[in-house]
C-alpha positions in Angstrom: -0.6 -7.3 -26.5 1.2 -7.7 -23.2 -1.5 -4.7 -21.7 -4.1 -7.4 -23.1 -2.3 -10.6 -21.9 -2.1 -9.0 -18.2 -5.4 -8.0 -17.9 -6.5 -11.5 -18.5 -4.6 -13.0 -15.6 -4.4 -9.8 -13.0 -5.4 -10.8 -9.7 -7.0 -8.7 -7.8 -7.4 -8.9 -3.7 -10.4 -8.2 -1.5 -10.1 -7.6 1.8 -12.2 -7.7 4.8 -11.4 -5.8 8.0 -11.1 -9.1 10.8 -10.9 -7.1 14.1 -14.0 -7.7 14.9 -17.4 -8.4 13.6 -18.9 -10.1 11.0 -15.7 -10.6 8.5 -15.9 -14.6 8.3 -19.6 -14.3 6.8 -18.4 -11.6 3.8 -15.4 -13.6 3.0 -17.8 -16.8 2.1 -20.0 -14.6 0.0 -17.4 -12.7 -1.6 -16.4 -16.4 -3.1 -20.3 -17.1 -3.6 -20.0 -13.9 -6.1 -17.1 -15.0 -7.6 -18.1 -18.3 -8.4 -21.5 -16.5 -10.0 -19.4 -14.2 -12.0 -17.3 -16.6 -13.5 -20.1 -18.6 -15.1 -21.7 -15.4 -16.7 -21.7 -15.4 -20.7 -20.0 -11.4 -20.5 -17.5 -11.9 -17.3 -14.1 -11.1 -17.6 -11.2 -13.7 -16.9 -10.7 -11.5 -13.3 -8.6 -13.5 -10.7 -9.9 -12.8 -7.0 -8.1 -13.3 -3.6 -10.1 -12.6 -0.7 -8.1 -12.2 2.4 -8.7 -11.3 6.3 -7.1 -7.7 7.4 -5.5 -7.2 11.1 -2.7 -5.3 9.7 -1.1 -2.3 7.8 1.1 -4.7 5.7 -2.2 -6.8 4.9 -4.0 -4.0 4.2 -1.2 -2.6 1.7 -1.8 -6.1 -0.4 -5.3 -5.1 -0.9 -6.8 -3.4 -4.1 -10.5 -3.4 -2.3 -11.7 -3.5 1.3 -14.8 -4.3 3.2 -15.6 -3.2 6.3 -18.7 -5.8 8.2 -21.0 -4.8 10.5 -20.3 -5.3 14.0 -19.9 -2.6 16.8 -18.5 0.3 15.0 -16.9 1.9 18.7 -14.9 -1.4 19.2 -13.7 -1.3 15.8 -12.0 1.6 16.0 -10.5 1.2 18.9 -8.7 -2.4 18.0 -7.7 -0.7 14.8 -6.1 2.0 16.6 -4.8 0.2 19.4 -3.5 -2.6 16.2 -2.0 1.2 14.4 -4.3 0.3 11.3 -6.3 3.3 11.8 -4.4 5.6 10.1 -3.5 3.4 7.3 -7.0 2.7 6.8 -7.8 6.5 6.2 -5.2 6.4 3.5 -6.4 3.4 1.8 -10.1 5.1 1.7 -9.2 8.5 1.6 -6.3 9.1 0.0 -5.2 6.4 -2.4 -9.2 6.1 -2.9 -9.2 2.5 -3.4 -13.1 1.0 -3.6 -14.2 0.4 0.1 -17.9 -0.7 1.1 -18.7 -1.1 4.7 -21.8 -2.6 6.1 -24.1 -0.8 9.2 -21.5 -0.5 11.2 -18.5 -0.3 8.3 -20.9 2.2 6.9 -20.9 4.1 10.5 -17.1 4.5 10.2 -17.1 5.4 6.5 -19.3 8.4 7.6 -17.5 11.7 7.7 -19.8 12.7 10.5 -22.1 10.4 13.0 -24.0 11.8 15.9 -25.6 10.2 18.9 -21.6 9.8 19.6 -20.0 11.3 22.8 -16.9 12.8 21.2 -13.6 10.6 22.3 -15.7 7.6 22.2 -15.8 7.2 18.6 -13.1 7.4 15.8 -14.3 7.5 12.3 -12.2 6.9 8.8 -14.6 8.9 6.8 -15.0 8.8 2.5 -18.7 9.4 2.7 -20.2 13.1 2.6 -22.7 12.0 4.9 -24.0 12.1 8.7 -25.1 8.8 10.1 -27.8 8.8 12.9 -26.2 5.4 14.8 -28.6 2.4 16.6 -31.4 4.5 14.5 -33.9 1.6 14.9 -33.0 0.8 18.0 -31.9 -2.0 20.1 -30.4 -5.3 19.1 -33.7 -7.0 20.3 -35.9 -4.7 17.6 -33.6 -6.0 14.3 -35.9 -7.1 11.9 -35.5 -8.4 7.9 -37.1 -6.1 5.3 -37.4 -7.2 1.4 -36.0 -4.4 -0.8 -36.1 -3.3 -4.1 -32.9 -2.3 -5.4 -32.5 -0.8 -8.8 -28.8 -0.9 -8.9 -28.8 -4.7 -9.0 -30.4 -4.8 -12.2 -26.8 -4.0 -14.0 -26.4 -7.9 -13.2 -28.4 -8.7 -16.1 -31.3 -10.6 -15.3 -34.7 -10.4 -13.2 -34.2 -9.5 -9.6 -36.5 -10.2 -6.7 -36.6 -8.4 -3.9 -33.3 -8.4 -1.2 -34.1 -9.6 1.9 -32.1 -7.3 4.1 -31.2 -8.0 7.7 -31.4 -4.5 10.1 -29.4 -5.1 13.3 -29.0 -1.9 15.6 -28.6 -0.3 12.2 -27.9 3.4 11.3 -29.2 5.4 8.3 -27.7 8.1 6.7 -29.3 11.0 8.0 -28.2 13.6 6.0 -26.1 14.1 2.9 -23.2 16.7 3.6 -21.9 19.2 0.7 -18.6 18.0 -0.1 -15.6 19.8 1.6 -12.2 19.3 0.3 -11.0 19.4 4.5 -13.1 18.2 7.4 -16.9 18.6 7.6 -16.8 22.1 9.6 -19.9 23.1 10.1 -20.1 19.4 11.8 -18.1 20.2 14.5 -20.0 22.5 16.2 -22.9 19.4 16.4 -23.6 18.2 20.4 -22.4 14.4 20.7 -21.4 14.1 17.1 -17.8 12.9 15.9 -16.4 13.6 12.5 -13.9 12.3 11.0 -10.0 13.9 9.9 -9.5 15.7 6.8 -7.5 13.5 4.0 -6.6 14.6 0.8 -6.5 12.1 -2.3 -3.0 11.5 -3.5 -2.5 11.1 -6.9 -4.7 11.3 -10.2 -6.2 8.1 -10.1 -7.4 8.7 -6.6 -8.9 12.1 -8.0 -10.8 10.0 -10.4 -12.0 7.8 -8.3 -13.4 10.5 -6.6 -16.9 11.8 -6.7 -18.0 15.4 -5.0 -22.0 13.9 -4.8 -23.5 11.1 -2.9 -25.7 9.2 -4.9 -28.5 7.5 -2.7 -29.1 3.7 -4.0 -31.9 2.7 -1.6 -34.3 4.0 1.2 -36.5 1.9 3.2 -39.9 3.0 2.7 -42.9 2.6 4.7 -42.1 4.4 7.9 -44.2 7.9 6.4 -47.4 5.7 6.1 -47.3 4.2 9.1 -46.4 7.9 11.2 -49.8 8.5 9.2 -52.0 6.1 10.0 -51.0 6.4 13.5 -52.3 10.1 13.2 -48.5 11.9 14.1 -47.2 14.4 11.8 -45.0 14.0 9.2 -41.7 15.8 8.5 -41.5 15.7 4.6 -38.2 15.1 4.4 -38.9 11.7 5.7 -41.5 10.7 3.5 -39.4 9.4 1.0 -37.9 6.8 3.5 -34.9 6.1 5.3 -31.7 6.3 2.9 -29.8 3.0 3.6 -27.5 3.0 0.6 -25.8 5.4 -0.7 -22.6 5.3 -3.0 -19.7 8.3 -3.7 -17.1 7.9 -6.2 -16.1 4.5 -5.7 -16.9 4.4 -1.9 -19.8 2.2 -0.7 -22.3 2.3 2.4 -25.5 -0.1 3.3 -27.0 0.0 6.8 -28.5 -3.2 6.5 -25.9 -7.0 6.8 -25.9 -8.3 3.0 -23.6 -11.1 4.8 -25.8 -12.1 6.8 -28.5 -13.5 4.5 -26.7 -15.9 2.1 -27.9 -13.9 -0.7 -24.4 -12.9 -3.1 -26.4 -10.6 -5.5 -24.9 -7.0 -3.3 -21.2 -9.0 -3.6 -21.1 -9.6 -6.6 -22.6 -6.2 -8.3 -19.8 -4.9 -5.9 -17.0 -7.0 -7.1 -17.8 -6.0 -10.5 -17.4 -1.9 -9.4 -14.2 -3.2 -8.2 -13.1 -5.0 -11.1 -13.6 -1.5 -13.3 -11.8 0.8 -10.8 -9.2 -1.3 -10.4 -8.9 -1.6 -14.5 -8.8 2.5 -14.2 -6.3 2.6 -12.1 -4.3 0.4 -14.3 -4.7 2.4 -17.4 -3.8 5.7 -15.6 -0.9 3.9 -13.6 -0.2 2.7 -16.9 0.1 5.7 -18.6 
């Protein structure tokens, strides 16, 4: 009864990384989602707090985190230089507590990203991927592409296509096996960095955990027009670029949800939230 009672009121509180980039813009559609959630006929009576994270002891209030899109290199540094690196590696890594970062959030969630002079670049890691940074190019080439995304049907009524925003974006160029330690064969990659080795901590980080990437969208297109413009075609690419992809309960789109006033992404993310978190609690629990 009491288990019951507390799952009706718990709280639980988002955070967004606010060191540099576009935080402000995810915190206002983080509370768009909410809002939506709350008037569906099968949401639960979740609580949300959204806050703004410059530091360790705001990121230890947090039971999810968001990492915007921005300039992936600065990031790192003012989260080193503010000592919330580290703690961020934990959070992702070892307590495995539901992170999604956008293009360049999803550059640092990377454990391995190339087209990076080593030094230059630190990475926290969680995805078994390689990113290929800047992949289509300059800030002056972003461009809007509608997408069709499957996983957004699990919010229970017709979807139209997402109109997602490609600024200096990367794709995940490759998904890595998974290795318990750091991504070795990585490290013998030209102007690639990859991130530290972290082991999850307890049993509920363990089953948060997933040892496969599961790709949730590509961008297709790019195949036919390397076709019709008569250059060869690696088949590996025809499929499209992979711009979402999802591991245990760790999250990365190349693309800036947060910047097109759409709360559809948000929300289906707040409800993955809303389950881990409920996980946790039973195995905490128990």
């Amino acid at each position: 009864m009491f288990y019951e009672m507390y799952q009706r009121e718990m709280v639980s509180t988002v955070g967004v990384l606010a060191l540099q980039g576009a935080f402000y813009e995810h915190i206002q559609l983080l509370k768009q989602a909410a809002a939506v959630l709350a008037t569906d006929s099968d949401a639960s009576s979740s609580q949300w707090e959204f806050i703004e994270v410059r530091t360790p002891q705001e990121l230890d209030r947090c039971d999810a985190l968001i990492l915007p899109g921005g300039e992936s290199t600065t990031m790192s540094l003012v989260a080193a230089r503010s000592n919330v690196l580290e703690p961020l590696r934990e959070f992702v890594k070892v307590h495995r507590k539901p992170t999604w970062g956008t293009c360049a959030g999803l550059i640092l969630l990377a454990e391995s990203a190339n087209r990076t002079k080593k030094g230059g670049q630190e990475l926290i890691g969680g995805l078994d991927v390689r990113v290929n940074r800047n992949h289509f190019g300059r800030q002056t080439e972003s461009f809007q592409a509608p997408l069709d995304l499957p996983f957004l049907n699990s919010l229970g009524r017709e979807q139209t296509p997402f109109p997602a925003v490609f600024i200096r974006a990367p794709v995940v160029e490759k998904i890595l096996p998974h290795e318990e330690g750091i991504q070795t064969s990585e490290v013998q990659r030209d102007e690639t960095v990859v991130a530290p080795s972290k082991h999850a901590k307890d049993q509920a980080a363990r089953d948060a955990m997933e040892t496969h990437v599961e790709v949730l969208a590509t961008l297709p297109g790019r195949a036919a027009k390397l076709a019709s413009e008569g250059m060869n075609i690696d088949a590996d690419k025809e499929a499209g670029d992979i711009i979402a992809v999802k591991q245990g309960n760790v999250f990365g789109t190349s693309f800036h949800p947060e910047l097109t006033g759409d709360a559809r992404i948000h929300s289906w993310w707040l409800r993955q939230v809303e389950e881990s978190v409920k996980r946790r609690h039973e195995i905490e629990k128990h």
